[in-house]
ChimeraX commands (.cxc) that place a marker at each C-alpha (Angstrom):
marker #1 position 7.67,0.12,-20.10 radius 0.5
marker #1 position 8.10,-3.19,-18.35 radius 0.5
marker #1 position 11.39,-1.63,-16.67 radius 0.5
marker #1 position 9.03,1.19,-15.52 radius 0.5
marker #1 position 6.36,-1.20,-13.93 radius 0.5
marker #1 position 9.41,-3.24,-12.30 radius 0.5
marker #1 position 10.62,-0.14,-10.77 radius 0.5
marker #1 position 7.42,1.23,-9.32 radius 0.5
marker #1 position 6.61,-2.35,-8.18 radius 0.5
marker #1 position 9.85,-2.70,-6.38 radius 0.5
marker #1 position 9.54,0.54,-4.92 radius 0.5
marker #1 position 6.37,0.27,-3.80 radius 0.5
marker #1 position 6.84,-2.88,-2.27 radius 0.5
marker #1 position 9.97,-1.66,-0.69 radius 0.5
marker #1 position 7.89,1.08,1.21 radius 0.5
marker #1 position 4.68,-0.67,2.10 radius 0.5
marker #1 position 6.43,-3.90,3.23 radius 0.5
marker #1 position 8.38,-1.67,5.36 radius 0.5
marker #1 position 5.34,0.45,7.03 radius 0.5
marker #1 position 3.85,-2.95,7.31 radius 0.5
marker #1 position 6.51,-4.76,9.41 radius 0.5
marker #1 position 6.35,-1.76,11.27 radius 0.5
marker #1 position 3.28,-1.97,11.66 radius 0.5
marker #1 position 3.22,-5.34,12.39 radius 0.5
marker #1 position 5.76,-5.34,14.91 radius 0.5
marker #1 position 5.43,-2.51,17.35 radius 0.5
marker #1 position 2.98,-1.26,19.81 radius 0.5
marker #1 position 0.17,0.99,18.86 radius 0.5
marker #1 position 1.85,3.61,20.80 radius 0.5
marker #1 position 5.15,3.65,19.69 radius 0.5
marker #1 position 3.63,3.72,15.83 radius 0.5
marker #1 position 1.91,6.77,17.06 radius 0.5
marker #1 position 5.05,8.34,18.26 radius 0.5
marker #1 position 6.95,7.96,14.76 radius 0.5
marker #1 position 5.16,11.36,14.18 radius 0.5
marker #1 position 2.09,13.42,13.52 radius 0.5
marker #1 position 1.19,11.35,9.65 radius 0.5
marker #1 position 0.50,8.41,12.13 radius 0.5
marker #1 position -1.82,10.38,14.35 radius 0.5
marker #1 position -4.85,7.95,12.38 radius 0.5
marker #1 position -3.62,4.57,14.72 radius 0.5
marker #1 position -6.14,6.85,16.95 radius 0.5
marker #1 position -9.25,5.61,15.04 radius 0.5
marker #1 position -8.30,2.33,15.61 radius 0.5
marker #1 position -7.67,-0.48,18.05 radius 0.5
marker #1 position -4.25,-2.28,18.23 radius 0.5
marker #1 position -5.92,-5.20,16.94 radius 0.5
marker #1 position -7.35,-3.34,13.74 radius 0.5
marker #1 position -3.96,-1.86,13.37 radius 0.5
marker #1 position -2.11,-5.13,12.76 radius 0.5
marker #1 position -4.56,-6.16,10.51 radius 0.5
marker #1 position -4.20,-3.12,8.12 radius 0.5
marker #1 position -0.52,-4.07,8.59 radius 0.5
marker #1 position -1.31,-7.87,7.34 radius 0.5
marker #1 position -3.00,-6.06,4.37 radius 0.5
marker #1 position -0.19,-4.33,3.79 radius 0.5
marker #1 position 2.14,-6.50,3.68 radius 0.5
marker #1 position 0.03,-9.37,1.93 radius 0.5
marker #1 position -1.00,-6.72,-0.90 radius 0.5
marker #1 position 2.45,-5.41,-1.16 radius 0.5
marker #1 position 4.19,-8.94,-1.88 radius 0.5
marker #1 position 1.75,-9.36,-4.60 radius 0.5
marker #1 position 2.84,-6.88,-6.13 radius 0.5
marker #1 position 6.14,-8.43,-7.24 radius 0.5
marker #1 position 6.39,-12.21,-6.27 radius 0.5
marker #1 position 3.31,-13.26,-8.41 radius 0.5
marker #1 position 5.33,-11.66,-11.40 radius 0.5
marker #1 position 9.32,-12.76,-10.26 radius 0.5
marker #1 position 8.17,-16.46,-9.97 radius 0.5
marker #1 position 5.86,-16.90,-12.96 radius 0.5
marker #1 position 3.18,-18.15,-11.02 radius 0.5
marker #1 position -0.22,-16.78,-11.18 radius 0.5
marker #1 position 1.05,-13.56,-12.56 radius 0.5
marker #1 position -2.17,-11.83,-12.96 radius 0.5
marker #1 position -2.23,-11.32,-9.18 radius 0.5
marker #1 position 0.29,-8.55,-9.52 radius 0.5
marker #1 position -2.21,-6.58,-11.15 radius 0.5
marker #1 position -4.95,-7.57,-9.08 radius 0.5
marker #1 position -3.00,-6.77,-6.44 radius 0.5
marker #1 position -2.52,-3.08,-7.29 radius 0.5
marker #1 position -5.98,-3.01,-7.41 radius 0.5
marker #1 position -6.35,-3.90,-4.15 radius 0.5
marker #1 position -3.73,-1.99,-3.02 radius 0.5
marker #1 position -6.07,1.25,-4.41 radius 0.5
marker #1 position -8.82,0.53,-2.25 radius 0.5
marker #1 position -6.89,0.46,0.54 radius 0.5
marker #1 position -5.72,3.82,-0.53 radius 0.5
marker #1 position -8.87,4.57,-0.78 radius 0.5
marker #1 position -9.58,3.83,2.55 radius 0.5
marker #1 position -6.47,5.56,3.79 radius 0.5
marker #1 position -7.75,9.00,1.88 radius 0.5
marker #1 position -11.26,8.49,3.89 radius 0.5
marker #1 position -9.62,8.18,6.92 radius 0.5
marker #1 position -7.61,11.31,6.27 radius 0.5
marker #1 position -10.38,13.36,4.86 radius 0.5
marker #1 position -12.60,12.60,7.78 radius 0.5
marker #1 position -9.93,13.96,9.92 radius 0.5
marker #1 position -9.17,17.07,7.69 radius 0.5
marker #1 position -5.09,16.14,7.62 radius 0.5
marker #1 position -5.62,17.43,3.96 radius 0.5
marker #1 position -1.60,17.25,3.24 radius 0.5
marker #1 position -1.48,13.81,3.97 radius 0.5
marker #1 position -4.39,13.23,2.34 radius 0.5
marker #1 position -2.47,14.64,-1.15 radius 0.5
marker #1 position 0.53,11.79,-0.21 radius 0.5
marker #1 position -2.34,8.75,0.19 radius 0.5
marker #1 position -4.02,9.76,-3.22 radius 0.5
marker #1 position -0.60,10.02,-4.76 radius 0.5
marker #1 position 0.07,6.37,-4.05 radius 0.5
marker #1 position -3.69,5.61,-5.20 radius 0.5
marker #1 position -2.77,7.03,-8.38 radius 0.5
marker #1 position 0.54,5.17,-8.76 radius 0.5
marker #1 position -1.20,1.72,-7.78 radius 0.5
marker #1 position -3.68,2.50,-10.50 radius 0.5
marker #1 position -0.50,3.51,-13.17 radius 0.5
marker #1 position 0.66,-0.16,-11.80 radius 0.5
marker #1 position -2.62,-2.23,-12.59 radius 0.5
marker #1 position -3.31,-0.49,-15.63 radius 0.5
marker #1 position 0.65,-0.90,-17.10 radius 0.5
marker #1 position 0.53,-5.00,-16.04 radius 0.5
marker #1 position -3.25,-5.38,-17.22 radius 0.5
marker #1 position -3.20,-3.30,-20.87 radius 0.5
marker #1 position 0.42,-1.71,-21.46 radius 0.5
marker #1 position 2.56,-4.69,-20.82 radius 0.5
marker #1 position 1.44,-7.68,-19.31 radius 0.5
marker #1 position 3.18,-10.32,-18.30 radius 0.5
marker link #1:1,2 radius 0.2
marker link #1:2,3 radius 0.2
marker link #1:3,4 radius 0.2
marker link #1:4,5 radius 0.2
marker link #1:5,6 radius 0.2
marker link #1:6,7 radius 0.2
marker link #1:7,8 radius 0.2
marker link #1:8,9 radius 0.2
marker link #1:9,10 radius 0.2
marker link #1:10,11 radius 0.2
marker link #1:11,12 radius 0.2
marker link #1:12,13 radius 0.2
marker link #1:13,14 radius 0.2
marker link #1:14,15 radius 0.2
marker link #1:15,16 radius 0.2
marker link #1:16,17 radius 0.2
marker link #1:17,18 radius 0.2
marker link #1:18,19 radius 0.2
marker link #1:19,20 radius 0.2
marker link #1:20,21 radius 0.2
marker link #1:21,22 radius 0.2
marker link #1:22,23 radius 0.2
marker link #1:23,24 radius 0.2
marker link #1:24,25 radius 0.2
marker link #1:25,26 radius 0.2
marker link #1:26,27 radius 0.2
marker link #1:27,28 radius 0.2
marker link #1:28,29 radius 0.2
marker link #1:29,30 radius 0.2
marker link #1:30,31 radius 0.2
marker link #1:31,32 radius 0.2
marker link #1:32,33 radius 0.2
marker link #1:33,34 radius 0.2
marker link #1:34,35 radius 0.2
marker link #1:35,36 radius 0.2
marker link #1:36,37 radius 0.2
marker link #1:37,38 radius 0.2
marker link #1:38,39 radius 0.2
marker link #1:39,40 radius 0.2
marker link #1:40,41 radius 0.2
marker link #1:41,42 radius 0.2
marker link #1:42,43 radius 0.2
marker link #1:43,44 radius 0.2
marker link #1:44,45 radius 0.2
marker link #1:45,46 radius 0.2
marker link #1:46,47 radius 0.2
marker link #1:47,48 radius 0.2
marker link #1:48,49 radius 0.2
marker link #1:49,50 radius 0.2
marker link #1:50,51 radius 0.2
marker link #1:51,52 radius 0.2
marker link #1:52,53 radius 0.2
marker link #1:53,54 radius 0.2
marker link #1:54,55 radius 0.2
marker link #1:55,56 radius 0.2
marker link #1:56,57 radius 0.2
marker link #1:57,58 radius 0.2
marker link #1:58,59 radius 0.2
marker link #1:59,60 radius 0.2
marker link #1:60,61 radius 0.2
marker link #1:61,62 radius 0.2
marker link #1:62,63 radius 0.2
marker link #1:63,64 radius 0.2
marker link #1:64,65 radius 0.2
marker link #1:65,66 radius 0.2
marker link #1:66,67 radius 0.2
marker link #1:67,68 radius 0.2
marker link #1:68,69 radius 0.2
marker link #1:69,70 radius 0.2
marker link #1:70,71 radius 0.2
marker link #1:71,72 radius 0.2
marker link #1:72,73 radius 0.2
marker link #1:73,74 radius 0.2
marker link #1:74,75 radius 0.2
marker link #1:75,76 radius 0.2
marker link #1:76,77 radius 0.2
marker link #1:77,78 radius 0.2
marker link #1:78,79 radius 0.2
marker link #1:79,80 radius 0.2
marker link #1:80,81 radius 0.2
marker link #1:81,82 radius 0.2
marker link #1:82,83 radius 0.2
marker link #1:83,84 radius 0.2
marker link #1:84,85 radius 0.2
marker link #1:85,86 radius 0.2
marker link #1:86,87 radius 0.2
marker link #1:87,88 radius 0.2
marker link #1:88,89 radius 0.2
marker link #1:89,90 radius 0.2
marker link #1:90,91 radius 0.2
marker link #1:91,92 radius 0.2
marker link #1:92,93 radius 0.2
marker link #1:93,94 radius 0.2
marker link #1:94,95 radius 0.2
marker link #1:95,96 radius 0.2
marker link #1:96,97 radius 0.2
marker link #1:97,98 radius 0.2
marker link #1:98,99 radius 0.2
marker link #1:99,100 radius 0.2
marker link #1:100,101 radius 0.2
marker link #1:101,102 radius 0.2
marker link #1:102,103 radius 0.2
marker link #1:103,104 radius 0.2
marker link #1:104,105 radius 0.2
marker link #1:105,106 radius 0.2
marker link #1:106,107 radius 0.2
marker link #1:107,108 radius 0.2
marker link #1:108,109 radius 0.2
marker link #1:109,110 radius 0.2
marker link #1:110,111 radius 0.2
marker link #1:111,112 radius 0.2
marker link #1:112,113 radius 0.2
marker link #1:113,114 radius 0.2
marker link #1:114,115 radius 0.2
marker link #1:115,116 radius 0.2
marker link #1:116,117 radius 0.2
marker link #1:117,118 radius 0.2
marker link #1:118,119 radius 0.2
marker link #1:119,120 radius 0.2
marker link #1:120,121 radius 0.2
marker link #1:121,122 radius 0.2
marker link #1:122,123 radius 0.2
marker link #1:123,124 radius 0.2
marker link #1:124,125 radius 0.2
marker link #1:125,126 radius 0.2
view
């Protein structure tokens, strides 16, 4: 099991750090333009963008480095939690704009962000 949690950590991480440095480091627009899933940056200013990016990236580090360095490791989990709202959030946003196959791919990573809390807080901690 702890393999498991390693690998849907690292994978996570992998793929939110990612759409968070993207996030982080290019213009509203050109975000936009990566394609109709990032049609939401319309809801929101560029300022509000690169703090969902921060969020990203901030929640998506915790998932791993808390665990990897023995320090405060019950931040991964917490993390994960975190990282659920946000999905939650995401799934609002998509709902509210009826984009009802993306919303399937946000509650998907809810759902693995809650297999990741509940794996690090009951099935194997650290």
């Amino acid at each position: 099991m702890n393999v498991t949690l390693w690998v849907l950590a690292g994978a996570l991480t992998a793929a939110f750090t990612t759409g968070a440095l993207t996030q982080l480091l290019t213009t509203r627009e050109s975000y936009r333009a990566i394609g109709p899933s990032q049609y939401w940056v319309d809801d929101f200013t560029a300022g509000q963008i690169k703090a969902i990016g921060t969020i990203k990236l901030l929640g998506a580090l915790g998932l791993v480095l808390p665990g990897a360095l023995g320090v405060a490791p019950v931040l991964s989990p917490l993390a994960a939690c975190g990282l659920m709202l946000f999905m939650a959030g995401a799934a609002t946003t998509r709902f509210r704009r009826m984009e009802w196959t993306y919303l399937a791919g946000d509650l998907v990573f809810l759902g693995l962000f809650a297999f990741l809390a509940w794996g690090r807080f009951d099935l194997h901690p650290f």
